[in-house]
C-alpha positions as CSV (number, residue, x, y, z in Angstrom):
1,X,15.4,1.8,-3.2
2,X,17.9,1.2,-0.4
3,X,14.9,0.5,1.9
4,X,12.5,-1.3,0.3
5,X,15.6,-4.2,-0.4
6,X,17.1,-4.9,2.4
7,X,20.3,-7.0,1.5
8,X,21.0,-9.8,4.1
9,X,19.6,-13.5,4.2
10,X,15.3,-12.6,6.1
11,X,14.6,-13.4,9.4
12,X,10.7,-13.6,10.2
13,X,9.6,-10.7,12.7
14,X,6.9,-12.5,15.1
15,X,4.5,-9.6,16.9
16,X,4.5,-8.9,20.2
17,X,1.4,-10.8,21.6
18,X,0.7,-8.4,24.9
19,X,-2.4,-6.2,25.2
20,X,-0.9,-3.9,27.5
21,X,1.0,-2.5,24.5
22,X,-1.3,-1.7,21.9
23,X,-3.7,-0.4,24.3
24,X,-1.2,2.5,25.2
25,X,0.3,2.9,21.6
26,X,-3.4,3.2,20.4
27,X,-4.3,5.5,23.4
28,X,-1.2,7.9,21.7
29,X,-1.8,7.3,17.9
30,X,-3.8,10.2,17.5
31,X,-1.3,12.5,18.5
32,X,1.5,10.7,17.3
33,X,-0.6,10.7,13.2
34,X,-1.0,14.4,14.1
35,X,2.3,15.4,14.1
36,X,4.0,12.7,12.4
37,X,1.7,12.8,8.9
38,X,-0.5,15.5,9.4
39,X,-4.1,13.8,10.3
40,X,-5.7,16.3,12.2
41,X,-8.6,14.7,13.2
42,X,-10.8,11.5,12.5
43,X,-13.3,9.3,12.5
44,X,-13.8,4.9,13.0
45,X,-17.6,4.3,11.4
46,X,-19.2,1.2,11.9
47,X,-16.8,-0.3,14.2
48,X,-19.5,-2.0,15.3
49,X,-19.2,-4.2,12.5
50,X,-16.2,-5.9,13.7
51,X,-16.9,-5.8,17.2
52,X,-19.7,-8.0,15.6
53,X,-17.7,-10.9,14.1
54,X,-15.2,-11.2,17.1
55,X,-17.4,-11.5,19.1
56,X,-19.2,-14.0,17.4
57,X,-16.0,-16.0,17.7
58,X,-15.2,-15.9,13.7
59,X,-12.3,-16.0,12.3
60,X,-11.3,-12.5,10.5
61,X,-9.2,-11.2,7.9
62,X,-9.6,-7.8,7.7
63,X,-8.6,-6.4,3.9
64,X,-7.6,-2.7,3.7
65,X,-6.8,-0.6,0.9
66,X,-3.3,1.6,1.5
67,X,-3.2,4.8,0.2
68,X,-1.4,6.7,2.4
69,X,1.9,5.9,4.0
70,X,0.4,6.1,7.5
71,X,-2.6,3.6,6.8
72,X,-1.3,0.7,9.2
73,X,-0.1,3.0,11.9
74,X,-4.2,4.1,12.0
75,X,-5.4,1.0,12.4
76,X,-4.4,2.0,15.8
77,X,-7.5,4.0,15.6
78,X,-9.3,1.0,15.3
79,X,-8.0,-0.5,18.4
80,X,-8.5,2.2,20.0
81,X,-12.1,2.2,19.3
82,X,-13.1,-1.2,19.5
83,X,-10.6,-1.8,22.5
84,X,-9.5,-5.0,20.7
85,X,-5.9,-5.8,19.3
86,X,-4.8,-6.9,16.0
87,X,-2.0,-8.2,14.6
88,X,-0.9,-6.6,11.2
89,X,1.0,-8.1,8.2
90,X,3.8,-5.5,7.2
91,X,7.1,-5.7,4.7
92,X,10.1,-6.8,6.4
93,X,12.1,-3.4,5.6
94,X,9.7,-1.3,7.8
95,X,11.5,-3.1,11.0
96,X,15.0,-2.4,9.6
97,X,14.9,1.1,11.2
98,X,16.4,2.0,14.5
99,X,15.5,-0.3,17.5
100,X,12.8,2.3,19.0
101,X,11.2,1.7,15.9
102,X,11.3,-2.0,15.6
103,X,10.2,-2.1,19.2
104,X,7.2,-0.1,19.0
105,X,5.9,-1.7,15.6
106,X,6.2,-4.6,16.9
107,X,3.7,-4.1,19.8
108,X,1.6,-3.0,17.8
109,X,0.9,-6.1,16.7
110,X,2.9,-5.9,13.4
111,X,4.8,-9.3,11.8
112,X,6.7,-9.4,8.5
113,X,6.6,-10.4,5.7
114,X,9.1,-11.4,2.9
115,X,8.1,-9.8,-0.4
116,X,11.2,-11.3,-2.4
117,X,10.6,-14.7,-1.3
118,X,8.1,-17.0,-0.6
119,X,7.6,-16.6,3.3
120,X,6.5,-19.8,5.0
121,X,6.7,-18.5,8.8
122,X,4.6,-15.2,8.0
123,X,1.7,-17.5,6.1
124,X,1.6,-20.1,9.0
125,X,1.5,-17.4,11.4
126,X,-1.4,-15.5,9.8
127,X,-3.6,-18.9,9.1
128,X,-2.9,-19.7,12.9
129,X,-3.7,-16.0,14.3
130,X,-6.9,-16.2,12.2
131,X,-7.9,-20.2,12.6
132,X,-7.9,-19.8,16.4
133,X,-9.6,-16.5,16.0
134,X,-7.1,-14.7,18.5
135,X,-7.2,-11.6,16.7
136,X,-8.0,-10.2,13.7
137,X,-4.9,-10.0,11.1
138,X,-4.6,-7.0,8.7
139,X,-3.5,-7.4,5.0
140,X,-3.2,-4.1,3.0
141,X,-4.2,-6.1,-0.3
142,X,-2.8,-3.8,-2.9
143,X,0.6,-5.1,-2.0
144,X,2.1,-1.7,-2.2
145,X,1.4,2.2,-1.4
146,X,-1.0,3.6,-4.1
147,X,-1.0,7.6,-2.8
148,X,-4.7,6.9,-5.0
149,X,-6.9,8.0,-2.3
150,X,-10.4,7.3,-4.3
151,X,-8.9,4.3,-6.7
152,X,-8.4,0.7,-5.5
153,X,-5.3,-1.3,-7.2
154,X,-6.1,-5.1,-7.8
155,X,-5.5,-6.8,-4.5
156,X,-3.1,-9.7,-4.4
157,X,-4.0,-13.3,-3.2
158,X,-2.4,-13.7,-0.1
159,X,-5.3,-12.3,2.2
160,X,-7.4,-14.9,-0.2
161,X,-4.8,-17.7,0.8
162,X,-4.9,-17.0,4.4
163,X,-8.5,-16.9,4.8
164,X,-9.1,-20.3,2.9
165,X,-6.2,-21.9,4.9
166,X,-7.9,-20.7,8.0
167,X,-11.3,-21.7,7.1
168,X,-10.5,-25.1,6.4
169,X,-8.3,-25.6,9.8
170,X,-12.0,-23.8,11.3
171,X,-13.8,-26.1,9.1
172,X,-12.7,-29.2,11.1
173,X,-13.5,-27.9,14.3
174,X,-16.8,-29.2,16.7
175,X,-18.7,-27.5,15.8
176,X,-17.6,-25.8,12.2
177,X,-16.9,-22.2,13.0
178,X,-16.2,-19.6,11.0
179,X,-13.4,-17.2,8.9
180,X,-14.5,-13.6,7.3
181,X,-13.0,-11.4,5.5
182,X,-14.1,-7.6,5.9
183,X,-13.3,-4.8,4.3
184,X,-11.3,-1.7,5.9
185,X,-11.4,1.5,3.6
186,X,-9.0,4.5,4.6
187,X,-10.2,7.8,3.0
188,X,-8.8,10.9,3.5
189,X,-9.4,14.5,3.2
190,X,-7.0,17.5,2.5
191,X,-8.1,20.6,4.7
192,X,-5.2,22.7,4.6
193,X,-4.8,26.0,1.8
194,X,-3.9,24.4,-1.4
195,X,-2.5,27.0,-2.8
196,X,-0.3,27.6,0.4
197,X,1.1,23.8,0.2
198,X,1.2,22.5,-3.4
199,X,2.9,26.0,-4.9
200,X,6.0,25.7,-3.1
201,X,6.5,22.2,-4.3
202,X,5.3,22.3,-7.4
203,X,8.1,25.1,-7.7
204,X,11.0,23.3,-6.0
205,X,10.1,20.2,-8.9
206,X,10.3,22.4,-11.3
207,X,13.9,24.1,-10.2
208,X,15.0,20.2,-9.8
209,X,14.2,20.0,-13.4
210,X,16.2,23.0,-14.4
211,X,13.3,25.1,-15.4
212,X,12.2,28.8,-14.3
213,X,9.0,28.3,-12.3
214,X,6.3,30.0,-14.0
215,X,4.0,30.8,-10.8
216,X,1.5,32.6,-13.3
217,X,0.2,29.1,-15.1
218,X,-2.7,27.0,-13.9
219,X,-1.7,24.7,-11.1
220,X,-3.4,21.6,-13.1
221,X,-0.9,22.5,-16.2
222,X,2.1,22.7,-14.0
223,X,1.6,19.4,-12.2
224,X,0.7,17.7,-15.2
225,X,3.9,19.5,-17.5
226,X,5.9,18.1,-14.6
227,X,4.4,14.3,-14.9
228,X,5.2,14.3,-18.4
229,X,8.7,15.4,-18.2
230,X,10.1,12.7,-15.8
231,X,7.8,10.3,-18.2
232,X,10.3,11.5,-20.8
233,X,13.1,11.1,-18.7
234,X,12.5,7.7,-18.1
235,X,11.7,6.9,-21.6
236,X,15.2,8.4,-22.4
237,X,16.5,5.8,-19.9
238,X,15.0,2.8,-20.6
239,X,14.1,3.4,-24.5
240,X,16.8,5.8,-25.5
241,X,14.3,8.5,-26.6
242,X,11.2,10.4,-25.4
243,X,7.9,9.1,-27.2
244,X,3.9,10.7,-28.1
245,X,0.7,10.1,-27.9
246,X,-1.7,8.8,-24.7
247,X,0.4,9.2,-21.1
248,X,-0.6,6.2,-19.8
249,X,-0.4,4.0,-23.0
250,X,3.2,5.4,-23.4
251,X,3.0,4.3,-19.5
252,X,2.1,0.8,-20.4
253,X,4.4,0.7,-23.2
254,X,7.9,1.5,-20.9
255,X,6.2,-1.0,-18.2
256,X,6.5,-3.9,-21.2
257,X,9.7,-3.0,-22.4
258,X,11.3,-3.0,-18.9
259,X,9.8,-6.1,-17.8
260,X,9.3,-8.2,-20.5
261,X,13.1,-9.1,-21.4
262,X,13.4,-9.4,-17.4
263,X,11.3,-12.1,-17.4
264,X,12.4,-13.8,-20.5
265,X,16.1,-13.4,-18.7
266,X,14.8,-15.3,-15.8
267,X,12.5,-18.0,-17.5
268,X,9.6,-16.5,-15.9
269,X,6.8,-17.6,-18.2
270,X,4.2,-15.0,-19.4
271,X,1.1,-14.8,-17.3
272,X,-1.8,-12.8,-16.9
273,X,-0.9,-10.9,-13.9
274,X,-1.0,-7.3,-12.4
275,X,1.9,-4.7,-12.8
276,X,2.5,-5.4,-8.8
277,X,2.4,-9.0,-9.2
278,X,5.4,-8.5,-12.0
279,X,7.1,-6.8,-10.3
280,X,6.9,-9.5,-6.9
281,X,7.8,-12.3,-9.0
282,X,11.0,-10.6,-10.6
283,X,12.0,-9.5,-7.3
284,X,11.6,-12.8,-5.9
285,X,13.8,-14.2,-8.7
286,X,16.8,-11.8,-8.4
287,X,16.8,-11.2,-4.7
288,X,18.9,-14.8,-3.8
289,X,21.6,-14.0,-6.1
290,X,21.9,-10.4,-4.9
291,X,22.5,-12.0,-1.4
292,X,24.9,-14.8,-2.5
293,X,27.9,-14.2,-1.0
294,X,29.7,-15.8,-4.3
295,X,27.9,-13.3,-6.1
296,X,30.7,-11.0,-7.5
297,X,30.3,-6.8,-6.8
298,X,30.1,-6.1,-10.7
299,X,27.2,-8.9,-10.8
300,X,25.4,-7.2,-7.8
301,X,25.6,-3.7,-8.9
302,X,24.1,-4.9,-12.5
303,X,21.3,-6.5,-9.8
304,X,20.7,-3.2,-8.6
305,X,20.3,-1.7,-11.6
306,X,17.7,-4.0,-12.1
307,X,15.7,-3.9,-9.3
308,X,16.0,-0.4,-10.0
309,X,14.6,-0.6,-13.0
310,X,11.6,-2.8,-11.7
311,X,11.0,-0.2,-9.0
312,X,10.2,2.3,-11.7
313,X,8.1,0.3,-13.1
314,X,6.1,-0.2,-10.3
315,X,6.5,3.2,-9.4
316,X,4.6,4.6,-13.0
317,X,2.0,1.6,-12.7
318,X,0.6,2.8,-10.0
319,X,-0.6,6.2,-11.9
320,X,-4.4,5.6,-12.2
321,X,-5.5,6.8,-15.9
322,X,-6.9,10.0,-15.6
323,X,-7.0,10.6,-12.2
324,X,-6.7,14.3,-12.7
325,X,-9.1,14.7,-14.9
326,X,-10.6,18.4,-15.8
327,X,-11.9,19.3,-12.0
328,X,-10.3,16.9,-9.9
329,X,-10.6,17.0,-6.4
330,X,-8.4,18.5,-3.7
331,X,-6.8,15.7,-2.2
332,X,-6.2,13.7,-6.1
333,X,-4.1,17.0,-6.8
334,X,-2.3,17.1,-3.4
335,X,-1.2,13.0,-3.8
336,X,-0.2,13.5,-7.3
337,X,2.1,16.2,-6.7
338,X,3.3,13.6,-3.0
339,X,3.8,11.1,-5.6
340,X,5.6,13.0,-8.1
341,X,7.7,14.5,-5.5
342,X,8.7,11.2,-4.0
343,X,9.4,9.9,-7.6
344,X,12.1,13.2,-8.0
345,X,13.7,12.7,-4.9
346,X,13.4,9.7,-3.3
347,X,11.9,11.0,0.0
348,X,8.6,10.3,1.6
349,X,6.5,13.5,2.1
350,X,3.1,15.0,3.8
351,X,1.7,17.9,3.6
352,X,-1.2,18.3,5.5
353,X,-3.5,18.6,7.4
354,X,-6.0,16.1,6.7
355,X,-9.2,14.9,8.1
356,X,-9.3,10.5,7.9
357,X,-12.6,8.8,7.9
358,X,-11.5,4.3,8.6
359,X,-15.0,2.9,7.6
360,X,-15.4,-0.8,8.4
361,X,-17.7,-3.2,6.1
362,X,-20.0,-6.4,6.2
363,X,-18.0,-9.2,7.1
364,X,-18.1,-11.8,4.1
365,X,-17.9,-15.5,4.9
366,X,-15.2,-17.5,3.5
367,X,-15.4,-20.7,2.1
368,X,-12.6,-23.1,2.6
369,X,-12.0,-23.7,-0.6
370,X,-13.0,-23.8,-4.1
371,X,-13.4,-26.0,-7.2
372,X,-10.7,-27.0,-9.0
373,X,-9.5,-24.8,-11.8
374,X,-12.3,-21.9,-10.8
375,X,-10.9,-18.9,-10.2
376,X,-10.9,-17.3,-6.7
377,X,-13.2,-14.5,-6.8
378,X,-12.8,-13.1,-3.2
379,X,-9.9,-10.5,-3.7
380,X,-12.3,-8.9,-7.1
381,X,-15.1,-9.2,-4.6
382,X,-13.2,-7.3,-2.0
383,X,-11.5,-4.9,-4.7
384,X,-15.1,-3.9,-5.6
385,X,-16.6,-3.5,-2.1
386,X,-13.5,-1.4,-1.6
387,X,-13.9,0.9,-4.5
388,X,-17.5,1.2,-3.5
389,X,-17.0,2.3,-0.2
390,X,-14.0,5.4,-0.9
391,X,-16.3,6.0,-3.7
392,X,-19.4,6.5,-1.5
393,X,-17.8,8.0,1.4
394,X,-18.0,11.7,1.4
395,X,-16.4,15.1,3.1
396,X,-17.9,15.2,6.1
397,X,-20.4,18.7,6.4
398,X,-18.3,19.4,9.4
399,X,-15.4,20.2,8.1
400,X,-14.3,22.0,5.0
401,X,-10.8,22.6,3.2
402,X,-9.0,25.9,3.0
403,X,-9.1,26.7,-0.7
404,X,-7.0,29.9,-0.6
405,X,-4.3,31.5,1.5
């Protein structure tokens, strides 16, 4: 929680705008995913596709889904392969680390963005990068990590907002040129033994919860009897008792009873959004009196609780129904138990290897605007082309996971 709030009045992060730099941070990236998060080896397909629309002179807003914690460190992979720099949009507590750390994402090409507030500087710098078609800007739509390696979350509307701001600046030019938005999918796949990685943990989750491992059950039943229990933990939280019946309706139902009396508290009228749209707009609300220096400790701590609470939330929303299923793949089994883990203990973890396919689409034109009252289709549009391409892209025939020690 600590670092995805950071607690002090935001300052706007501009990238560095050198090509020297992301040249040789892209020139080390492989290594640097290899050991850092375990991706052993990849592949850029149809980079071509991008090298298309810049050189064309368009405008571009590329739209990624984020799956995996180290999705914005491969676009460097990109880069790499188009020999082109981008600048990337990426939350303001990722350049709260040490100063190597700040230093080095931002020549990569990375600039913040303020998630708890609306964030003026970031917008205008986006619309500006992408109006005079300097480089292409990165938005990882879903707002948030997913660990849903084959599911797409609905995509929020800022890469929509940035694209039609742009388009109407490019609108105006002589003569009219052009913005795009175009698709990025991430896909991964697990090669390692999965026996070998997921046992272990699977056994140090269940110590955490006090139980005696019991190594001779099904994985599946494990993970799953796992899931359930910190379900029932936070139902004994937030509802003061564990409930039955369908996981992710009793899902849905915790979501509601956390968030709706939020919202009532901070005469946030009820809307048809996402879970991760919620959650933004509560955050937004509380985040200026939890930096108020008049704000008393007592009302900061109860702040914290909140935000704690939301976090949960937002936490359990992002567990697609189903995804396990009755033969689920290797890498849906590996990221549930990485997501349950991080859930228990509050630590991000990999376990690898893993072999990452970064498959660029066709560029989509962008209108600069629309009519008023219709509804902006291009994030659905994007969401779908998403889900169609991690759906369609397969394990490569080349390689092949390790299914037993």
């Amino acid at each position: 929680m600590d670092q995805l709030i950071i607690e002090e009045p935001y300052e706007f992060v501009p990238p560095h705008r050198g090509r020297r730099w992301p040249a040789w941070i892209a020139g080390v990236c492989p290594w640097y995913l290899r050991h850092r998060f375990g991706i052993a080896s990849h592949e850029v397909r149809h980079a071509d596709r991008l090298l298309e629309t810049i050189s064309a002179g368009d405008g571009v807003v590329l739209v990624g889904n984020h799956s995996r914690p180290c999705d914005p460190l491969a676009l460097g992979l990109v880069t790499r392969t188009i020999g082109r720099p981008m600048f990337c949009m990426a939350s303001w507590h990722t350049f709260k680390g040490s100063r190597v750390e700040r230093f080095v994402i931002r020549r990569c090409g990375a600039f913040s963005v303020h998630r708890e507030g609306s964030d003026h500087r970031s917008l205008h710098f986006a619309v500006d990068a992408v109006a005079s078609a300097e480089r292409p800007v990165a938005v990882f739509a879903e707002g948030c990590l997913s660990r849903s390696n084959d599911y797409v979350m609905p995509l929020q509307e800022g890469a929509s907002l940035i694209a039609r701001m742009a388009a109407r600046k490019r609108a105006k030019l002589a003569p009219p040129c052009k913005v795009v938005a175009q698709p990025v999918a991430f896909k991964y796949f697990f090669l390692g033994r999965l026996e070998e990685t997921v046992l272990p943990v699977v056994a140090r989750l269940e110590e955490r919860l006090a139980w005696q491992p019991t190594p001779e059950a099904p994985l599946l039943h494990r993970v799953r009897r796992i899931g359930e229990a910190m379900l029932a933990l936070k139902e004994f939280q937030y509802l003061g008792a564990a409930h039955e019946g369908d996981i992710h309706e009793r899902i849905e139902r915790l979501i509601h009873a956390v968030l709706d009396p939020l919202e009532e508290e901070y005469g946030l009228a009820r809307r048809e959004l996402t879970g991760y749209a919620r959650v933004q707009r509560l955050r937004a609300a509380i985040f200026p009196t939890l930096i108020d220096a008049e704000t008393t400790v007592e009302t900061k701590q109860a702040l914290r609780r909140q935000l704690t609470a939301i976090y949960d939330c937002q936490s359990l929303g992002t567990y697609p129904a189903d995804y396990l299923g009755d033969d689920p793949p290797l890498e849906r089994i590996v990221e549930t138990v990485e997501r349950l883990e991080e859930d228990m203990t509050g630590e991000n973890t990999f376990h690898g290897p893993w072999h990452l396919v970064i498959e660029i689409g066709e560029a989509v034109e962008v209108a600069p605007g629309r009519q008023r009252g219709e509804a902006d289709g291009l994030m659905q549009q994007m969401r779908e082309t998403l889900q169609r391409m991690v759906l369609a892209i397969k394990r490569p025939e080349t390689i092949s996971p390790l299914l037993e020690s």
